[in-house]
N, C-alpha and C positions, 0 to 999 in steps of 0.2 A: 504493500500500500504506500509504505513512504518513498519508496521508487517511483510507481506511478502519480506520488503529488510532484514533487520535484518534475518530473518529463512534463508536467500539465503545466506546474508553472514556468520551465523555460519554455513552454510553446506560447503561452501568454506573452512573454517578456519581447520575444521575437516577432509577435504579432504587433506590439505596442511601439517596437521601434522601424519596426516596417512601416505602418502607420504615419509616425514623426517625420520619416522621411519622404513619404509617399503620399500629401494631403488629397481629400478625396477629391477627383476631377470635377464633380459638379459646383463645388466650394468656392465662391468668388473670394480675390483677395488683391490686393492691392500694393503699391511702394509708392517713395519718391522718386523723382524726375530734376534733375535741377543741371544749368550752364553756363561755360562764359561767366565764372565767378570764382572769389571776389576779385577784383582788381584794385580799387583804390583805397586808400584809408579810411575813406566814409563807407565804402562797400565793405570793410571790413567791419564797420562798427553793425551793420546792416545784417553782415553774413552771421557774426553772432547771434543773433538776433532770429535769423533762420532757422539757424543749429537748434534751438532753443525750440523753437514753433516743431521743427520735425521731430524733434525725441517725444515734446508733449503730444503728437498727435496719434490718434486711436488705427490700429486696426492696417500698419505699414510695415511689408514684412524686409525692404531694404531701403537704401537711398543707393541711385545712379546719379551718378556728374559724367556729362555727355564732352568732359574736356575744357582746354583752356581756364587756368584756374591763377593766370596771372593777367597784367595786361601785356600786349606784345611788345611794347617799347621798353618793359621795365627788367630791372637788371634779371638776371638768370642763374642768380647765385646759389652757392647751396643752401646758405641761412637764409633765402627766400623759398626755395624749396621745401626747407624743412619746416617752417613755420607753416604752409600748407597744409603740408601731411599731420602736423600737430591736430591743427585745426581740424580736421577730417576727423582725425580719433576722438572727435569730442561728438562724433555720430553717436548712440545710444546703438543705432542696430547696425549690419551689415554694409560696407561701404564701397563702391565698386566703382572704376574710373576710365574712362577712355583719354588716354590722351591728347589734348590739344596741340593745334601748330606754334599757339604762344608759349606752350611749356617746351619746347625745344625747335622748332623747324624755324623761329624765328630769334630764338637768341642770336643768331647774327647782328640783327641789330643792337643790340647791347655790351657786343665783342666778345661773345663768346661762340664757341664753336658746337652747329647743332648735334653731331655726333656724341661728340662727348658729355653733352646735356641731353640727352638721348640715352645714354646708359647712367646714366644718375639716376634719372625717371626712373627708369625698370628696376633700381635695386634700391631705392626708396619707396614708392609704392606698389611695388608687388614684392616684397622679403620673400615670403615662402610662397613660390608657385605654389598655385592652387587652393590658395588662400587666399578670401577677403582681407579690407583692413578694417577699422572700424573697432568700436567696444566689444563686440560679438562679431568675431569674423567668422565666414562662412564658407564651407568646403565649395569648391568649382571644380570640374574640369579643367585643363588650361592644354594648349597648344604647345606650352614650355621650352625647352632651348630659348634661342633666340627671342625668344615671342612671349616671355610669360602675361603682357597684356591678355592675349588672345584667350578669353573665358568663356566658359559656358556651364550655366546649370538649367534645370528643370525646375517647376513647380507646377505638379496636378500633369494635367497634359499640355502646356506652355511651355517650349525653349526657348531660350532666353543667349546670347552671344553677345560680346562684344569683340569690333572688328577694327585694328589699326589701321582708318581712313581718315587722313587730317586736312586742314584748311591750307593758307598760303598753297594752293594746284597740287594738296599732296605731295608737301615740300618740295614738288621741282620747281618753283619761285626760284629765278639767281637771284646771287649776291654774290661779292667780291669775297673772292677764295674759297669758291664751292672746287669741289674734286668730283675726280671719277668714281671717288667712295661714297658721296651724297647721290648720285645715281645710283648706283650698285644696290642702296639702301631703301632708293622707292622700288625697285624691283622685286627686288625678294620680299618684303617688307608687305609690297602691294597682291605679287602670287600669295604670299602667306594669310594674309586674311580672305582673299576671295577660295583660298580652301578652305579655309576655316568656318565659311560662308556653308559649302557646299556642302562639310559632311557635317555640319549643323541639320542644313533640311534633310540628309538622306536618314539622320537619326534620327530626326520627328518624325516622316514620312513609314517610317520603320516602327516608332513606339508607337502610331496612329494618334499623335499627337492635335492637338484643336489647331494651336497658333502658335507662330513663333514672331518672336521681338526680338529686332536687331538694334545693336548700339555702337554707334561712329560717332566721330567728332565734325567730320566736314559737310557742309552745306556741296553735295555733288551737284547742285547746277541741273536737277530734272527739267526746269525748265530751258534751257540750252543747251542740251543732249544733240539736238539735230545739228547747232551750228556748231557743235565741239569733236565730228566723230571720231579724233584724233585724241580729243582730248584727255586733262589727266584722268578723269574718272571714269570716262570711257568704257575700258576692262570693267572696271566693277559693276556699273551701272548694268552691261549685257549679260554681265553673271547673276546678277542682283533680277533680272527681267526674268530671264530663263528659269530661276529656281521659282520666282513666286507661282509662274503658270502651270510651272509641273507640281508644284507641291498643291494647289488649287482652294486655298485655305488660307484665313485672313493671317495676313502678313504686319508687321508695326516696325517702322524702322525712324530709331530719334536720333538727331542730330543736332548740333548747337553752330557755331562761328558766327551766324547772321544776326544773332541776338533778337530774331522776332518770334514771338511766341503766335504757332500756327498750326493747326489739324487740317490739314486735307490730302488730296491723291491726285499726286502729281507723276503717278508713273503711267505711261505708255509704251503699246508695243511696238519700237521701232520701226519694225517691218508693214505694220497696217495705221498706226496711228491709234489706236485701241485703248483707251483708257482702261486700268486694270485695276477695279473695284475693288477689291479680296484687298489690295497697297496700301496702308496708311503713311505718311509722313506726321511725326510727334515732333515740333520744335518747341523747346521749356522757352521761359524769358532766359534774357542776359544780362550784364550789368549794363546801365542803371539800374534796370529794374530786378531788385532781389527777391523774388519771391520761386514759388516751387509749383509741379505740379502733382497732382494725386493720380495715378493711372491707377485704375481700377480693371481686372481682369475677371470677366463675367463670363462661364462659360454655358452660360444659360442664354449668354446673347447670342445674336445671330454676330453680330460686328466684334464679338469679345472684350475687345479694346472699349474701355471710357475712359475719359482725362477731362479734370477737375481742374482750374487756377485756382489754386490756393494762395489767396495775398495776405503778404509779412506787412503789416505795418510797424515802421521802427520809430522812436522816438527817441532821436537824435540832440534833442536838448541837456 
């Protein structure tokens, strides 16, 4: 008998954390959304002030920063960098980041060299692949090597990725004393998330997953697609076309650089002009304006996708 209690309750126990990791698919649930922030010292007084609003709010199971977490013209030091990530760990829950082009692709203009603010980044804010940062970091997937940006987890039937595509043309912007190695880096850099991309959908497409959400930093220009076919985003953009149609199942891809907060669907099929409904584009605010947004994942909706502006009012006096 005490044999068969103990078998009953490790099957319990293994039930219960199956469960935790596995919430039920028809369960809606929610996070943050937030860009292009802080930059200046009053965004700073502000961003606090945000920190503060998303730990007290009910019912968020992470915070995303869709990138750029400085201004671009501002130094690119490490004592700026580290005071970021400080900032960040004052998240309450799960904290997950995309890179911006102001957090490296444009230290140029500050004199420092994007590469090597480029490997800063990754071993300041990813320490241990496949870890969140944040108060309560959170296991991912990761891409690893090279790439520990490149994340991905699930929740219910939702995948969720984030994909190393920046602003300034996906760092090919010159500047004085770019190299063959600042090329070399949007190549590989760029194949590597458009895989990263791919075997995202073939794993949803595989779990029979509802939707997946993608997270970039750059504003790719959907609507200048036609007059760019050369362009930097180009590649992604046809990968990014390809997978929504074959996955056929609502798609959410958020991006920040343009600092306008906007919901709509701006993807079409190249080849017919096809507007392709299943697309969301999610852009949060940027500085000025600090506030967040609530994405809510319903998978009782038909569109999955809700997103709430939630506005920070700061008092600044």
């Amino acid at each position: 008998m005490a044999r068969y209690l103990l078998s009953l309750s490790l099957i319990v126990a293994l039930l219960d954390i199956a469960s935790a990791q596995n919430p039920l698919a028809e369960e809606p649930f929610a996070f943050a959304l937030i860009a292009d922030m802080p930059y200046s010292p009053t965004d700073s007084v502000r961003f606090g002030r945000l920190v503060e609003e998303i730990n007290r709010a009910e019912g968020l199971e992470w915070v995303i920063h869709v990138g750029d977490i400085k201004g671009g013209s501002s130094p690119c030091s490490d004592g700026i960098l580290q005071s970021r990530f400080e900032w960040f760990q004052q998240f309450a829950r799960p904290f997950i980041l995309a890179p911006g082009d102001n957090d490296w692709t444009d230290c140029h203009r500050s004199g420092y060299q994007p590469l090597d603010r480029l490997a800063r980044v990754r071993a300041l804010f990813f320490p241990r692949p496949g870890w969140t940062i944040g108060q309560h970091p959170m296991r991912v997937d990761t891409q690893g090597g090279t790439f520990p940006e490149h994340v991905r987890w699930t929740h219910g039937r939702t995948s969720f990725a984030v994909l190393h595509i920046v602003g300034s043309h996906n760092a090919t912007a010159k500047f004085e004393g770019r190299t063959r190695a600042n090329d070399e880096e949007v190549t590989s850099r760029t194949a590597a998330a458009i895989a990263w991309m791919r075997e995202t959908f073939a794993q949803a497409a595989e779990q029979d997953h509802r939707a997946v959400f993608l997270i970039i930093h750059a504003n790719p220009r959907f609507e200048r697609r036609e007059d760019e076919p050369d362009g930097p985003y180009a590649a992604f953009l046809q990968a990014l076309e390809q997978e929504v149609v074959r996955f056929g199942r609502p798609v959410a891809l958020a991006h920040g650089d343009s600092h306008y907060f906007r919901v709509d669907k701006p993807l079409r099929q190249a080849a017919t002009g096809q507007r392709l409904t299943r697309f969301t584009r999610i852009e949060p605010f940027g500085t000025p304006d600090i506030h967040y947004l609530r994405v809510i994942v319903d998978p009782a909706d038909s569109h999955i996708f809700q997103v709430h502006a939630e506005i920070v009012e700061a008092n600044l006096d």
